[in-house]
Steps between C-alpha positions, in 0.01 A plus 500: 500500500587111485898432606568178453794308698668164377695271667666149535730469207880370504733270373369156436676202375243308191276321639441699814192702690437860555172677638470852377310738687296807394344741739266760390350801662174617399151355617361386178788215509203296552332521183804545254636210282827518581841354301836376547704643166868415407760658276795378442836722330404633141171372544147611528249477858329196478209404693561141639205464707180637619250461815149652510315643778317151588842281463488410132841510319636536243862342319758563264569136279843555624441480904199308481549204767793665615405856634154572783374804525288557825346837641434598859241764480493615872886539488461650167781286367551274198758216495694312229621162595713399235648130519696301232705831446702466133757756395247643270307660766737747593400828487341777682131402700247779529136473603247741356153506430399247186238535284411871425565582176849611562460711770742408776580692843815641557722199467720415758896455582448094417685219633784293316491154435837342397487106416843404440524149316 
């Protein structure tokens, strides 16, 4: 079973950094696409970005330029940088697996991100 553990979010004035971590057990890490989702209050999980296997990745229009998704495979961990922070990326940060129809392991506690303008 796949437990996933973020980390890294806080209070951040607009404009500001944050790096979100995500650490993952399980030894197929390796060879999963994995995701950075968001949801913010009344709202549905969105997936805001993406990162294959090899290091391809994938963006939401709305972080594009803004947000960097990197993956360290032998740590199995996946990172969000997210720079250029606006109040409208507040919400809740998970990391799951992207890509598979739907099918997500068990998702985790995720880590708030509160811009304040």
């Amino acid at each position: 079973q796949v437990q996933l553990v973020e980390s890294g979010g806080g209070l951040v004035q607009a404009g500001g950094s944050l790096r979100l971590s995500c650490a993952a057990s399980g030894s197929i890490f390796s060879i999963t696409t994995m995701g950075w989702f968001r949801q913010a209050p009344g709202k549905q999980r969105d997936l805001v970005a993406s990162i294959i296997r090899t290091g391809n990745t994938y963006y939401a229009d709305s972080v594009k330029g803004r947000f960097t998704i990197s993956r360290d495979n032998a740590k199995n961990t996946v990172y969000l940088q997210m720079n250029s922070l606006k109040p409208e990326d507040t919400a809740v940060y998970y990391c799951n697996r992207a890509g598979y129809s739907g099918s997500y392991y068990p998702w985790g506690q995720g880590t708030q991100v509160t811009v304040s303008s």
